[in-house]
C-alpha positions as CSV (number, residue, x, y, z in Angstrom):
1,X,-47.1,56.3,8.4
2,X,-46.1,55.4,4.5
3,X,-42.8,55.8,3.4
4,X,-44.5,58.9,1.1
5,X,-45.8,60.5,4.3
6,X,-42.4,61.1,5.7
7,X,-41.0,62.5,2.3
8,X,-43.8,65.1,2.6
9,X,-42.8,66.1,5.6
10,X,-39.1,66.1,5.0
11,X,-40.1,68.4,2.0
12,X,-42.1,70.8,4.2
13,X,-40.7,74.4,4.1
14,X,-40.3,76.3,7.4
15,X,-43.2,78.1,6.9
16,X,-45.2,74.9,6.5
17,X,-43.8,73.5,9.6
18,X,-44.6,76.2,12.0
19,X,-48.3,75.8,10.6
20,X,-48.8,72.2,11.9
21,X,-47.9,73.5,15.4
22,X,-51.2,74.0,17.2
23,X,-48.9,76.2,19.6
24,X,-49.6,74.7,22.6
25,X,-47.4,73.7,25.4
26,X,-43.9,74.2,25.4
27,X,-41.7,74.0,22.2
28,X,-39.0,76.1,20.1
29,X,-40.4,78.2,17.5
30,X,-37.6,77.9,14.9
31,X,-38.7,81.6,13.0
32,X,-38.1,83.3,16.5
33,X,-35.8,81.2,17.7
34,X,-37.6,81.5,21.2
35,X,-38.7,79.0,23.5
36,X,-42.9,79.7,23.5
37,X,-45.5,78.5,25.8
38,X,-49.0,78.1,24.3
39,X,-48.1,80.5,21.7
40,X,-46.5,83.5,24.1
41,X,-42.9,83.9,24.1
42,X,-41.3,83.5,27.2
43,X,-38.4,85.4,27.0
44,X,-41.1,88.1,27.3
45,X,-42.9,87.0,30.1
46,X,-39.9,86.1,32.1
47,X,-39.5,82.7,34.4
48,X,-42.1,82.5,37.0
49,X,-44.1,80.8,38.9
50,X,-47.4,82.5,37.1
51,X,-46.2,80.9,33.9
52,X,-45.5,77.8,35.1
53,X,-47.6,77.1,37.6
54,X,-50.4,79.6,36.5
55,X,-53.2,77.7,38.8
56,X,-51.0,77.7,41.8
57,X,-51.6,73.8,42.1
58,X,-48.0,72.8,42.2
59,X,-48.5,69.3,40.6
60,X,-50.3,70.1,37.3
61,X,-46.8,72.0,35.5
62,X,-43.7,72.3,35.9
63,X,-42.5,73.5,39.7
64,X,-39.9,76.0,38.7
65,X,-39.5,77.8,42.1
66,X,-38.7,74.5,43.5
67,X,-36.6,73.4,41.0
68,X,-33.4,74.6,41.8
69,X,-33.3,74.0,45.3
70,X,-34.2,70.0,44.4
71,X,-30.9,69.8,42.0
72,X,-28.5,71.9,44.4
73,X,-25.4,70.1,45.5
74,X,-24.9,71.3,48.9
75,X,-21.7,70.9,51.2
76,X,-18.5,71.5,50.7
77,X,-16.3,69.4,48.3
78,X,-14.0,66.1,49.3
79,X,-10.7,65.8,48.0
80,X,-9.2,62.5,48.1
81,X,-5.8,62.0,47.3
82,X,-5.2,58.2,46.2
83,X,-1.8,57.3,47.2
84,X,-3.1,53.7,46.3
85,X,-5.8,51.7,44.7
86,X,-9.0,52.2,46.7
87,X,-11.8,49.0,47.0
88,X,-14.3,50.4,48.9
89,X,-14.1,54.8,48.6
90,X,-15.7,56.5,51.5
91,X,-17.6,59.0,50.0
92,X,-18.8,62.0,52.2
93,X,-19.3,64.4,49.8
94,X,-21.5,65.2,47.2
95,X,-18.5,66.6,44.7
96,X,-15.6,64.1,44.9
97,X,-12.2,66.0,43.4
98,X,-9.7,63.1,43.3
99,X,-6.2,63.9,43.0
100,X,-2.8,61.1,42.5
101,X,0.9,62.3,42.6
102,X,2.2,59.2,41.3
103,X,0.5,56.9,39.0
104,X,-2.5,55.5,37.3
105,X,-4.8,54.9,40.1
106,X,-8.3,52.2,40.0
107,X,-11.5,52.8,42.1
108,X,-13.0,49.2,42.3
109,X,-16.0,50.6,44.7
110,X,-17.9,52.9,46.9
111,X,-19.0,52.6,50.1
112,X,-23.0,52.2,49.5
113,X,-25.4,54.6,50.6
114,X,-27.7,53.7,53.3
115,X,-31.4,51.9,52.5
116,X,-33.4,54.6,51.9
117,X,-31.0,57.4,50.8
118,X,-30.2,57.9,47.1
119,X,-26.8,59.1,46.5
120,X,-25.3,61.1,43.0
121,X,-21.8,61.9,43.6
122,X,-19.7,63.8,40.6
123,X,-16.3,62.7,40.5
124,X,-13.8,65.1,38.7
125,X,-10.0,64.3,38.4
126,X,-8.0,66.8,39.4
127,X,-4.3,65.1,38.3
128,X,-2.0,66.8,36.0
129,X,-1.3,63.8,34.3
130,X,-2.9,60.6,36.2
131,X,-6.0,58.5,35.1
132,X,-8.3,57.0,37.7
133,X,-9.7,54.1,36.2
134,X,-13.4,53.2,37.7
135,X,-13.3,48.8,38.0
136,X,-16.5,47.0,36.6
137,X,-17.8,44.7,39.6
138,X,-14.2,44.0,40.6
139,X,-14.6,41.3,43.7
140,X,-12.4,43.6,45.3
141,X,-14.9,45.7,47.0
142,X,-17.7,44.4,49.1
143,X,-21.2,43.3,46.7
144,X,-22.9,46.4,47.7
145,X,-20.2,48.6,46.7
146,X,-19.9,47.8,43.2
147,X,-19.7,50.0,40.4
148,X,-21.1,48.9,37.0
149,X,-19.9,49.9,33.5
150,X,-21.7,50.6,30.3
151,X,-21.3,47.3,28.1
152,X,-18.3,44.9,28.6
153,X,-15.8,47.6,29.4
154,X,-13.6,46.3,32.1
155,X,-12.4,50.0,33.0
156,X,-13.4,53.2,32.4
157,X,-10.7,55.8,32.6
158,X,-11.5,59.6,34.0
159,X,-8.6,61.7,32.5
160,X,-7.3,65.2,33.6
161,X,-10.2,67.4,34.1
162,X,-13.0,65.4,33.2
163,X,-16.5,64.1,35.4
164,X,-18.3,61.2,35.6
165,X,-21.5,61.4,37.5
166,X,-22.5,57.9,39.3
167,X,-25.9,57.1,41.0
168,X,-26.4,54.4,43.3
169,X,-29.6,51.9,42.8
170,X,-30.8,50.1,45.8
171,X,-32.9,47.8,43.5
172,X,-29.7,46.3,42.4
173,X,-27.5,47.4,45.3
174,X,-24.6,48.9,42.7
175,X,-23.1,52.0,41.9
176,X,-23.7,52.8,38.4
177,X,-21.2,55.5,36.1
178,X,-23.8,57.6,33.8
179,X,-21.6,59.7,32.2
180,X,-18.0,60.7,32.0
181,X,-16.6,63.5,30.2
């Protein structure tokens, strides 16, 4: 694409742009501001699996009866209170809601998952004015129950209130933090 190309397109009015949509599959028509599928509005037609699945083949579009149940966190919460710093966290739920009376508190690992299982566990931090600092590969937890940190951050500090989501990979045998926030 020349440098002209995408100054033609940048120039485009809305009008123009909804005209190189072929409308099919799913986008955002930006005069509606509804989400269409093959040019039918689905706010219309509702969620369902004749929309998304409309050949009942259940591997050729999206699964949307199924979804839910896939991304449901069952079980009821853990609340761990750390009275100290914590090398190797035994993890039994799939919420964590960590809590600290007294001061700053570090999590340097957590107990792995076993082969086979895949583990996401959301941490929230339920002190009123503690951090709990997550520990980049401290040698203070066994190998396997490691957590690693985006770029060369030695810590990463979950504040009052906030998440951070961390997945385990067996590939690498480490816990890694996705996202806190």
């Amino acid at each position: 694409m020349e440098v002209n190309d995408i100054l033609k397109l940048i120039s485009l009015t809305q009008t123009e742009i909804n005209a190189l949509s072929d409308n099919v599959g799913l986008y955002f028509n930006s005069t509606t501001g509804k989400l269409n599928l093959n040019g039918t509005d689905m706010n219309s037609q509702g969620m369902d699996a004749t929309i998304y699945d409309p050949n009942n083949v259940q591997d050729d579009a999206f699964d949307y009866e199924n979804f839910l149940g896939t991304f449901q966190l069952t079980g009821t919460p853990q609340t761990v209170n750390l009275s100290s710093d914590i090398d190797n966290l035994s993890a039994t739920a799939n919420i964590i809601n960590l809590t600290t009376s007294s001061q700053d508190r570090r999590i340097t690992g957590i107990v792995a998952p076993p082969t086979g299982v895949n583990r996401v566990i959301f941490f929230y931090n339920q002190s009123s004015q503690y951090r709990i600092k997550f520990v980049h590969q401290s040698g203070s937890s066994n190998s396997a129950n490691r957590i690693v940190l985006r770029g060369q951050a030695g810590t990463r500090n979950l504040l009052q209130f906030q998440m951070a989501v961390v997945s385990y990979n067996h590939l690498l045998n480490r816990w890694y933090v996705s996202r806190i926030g």
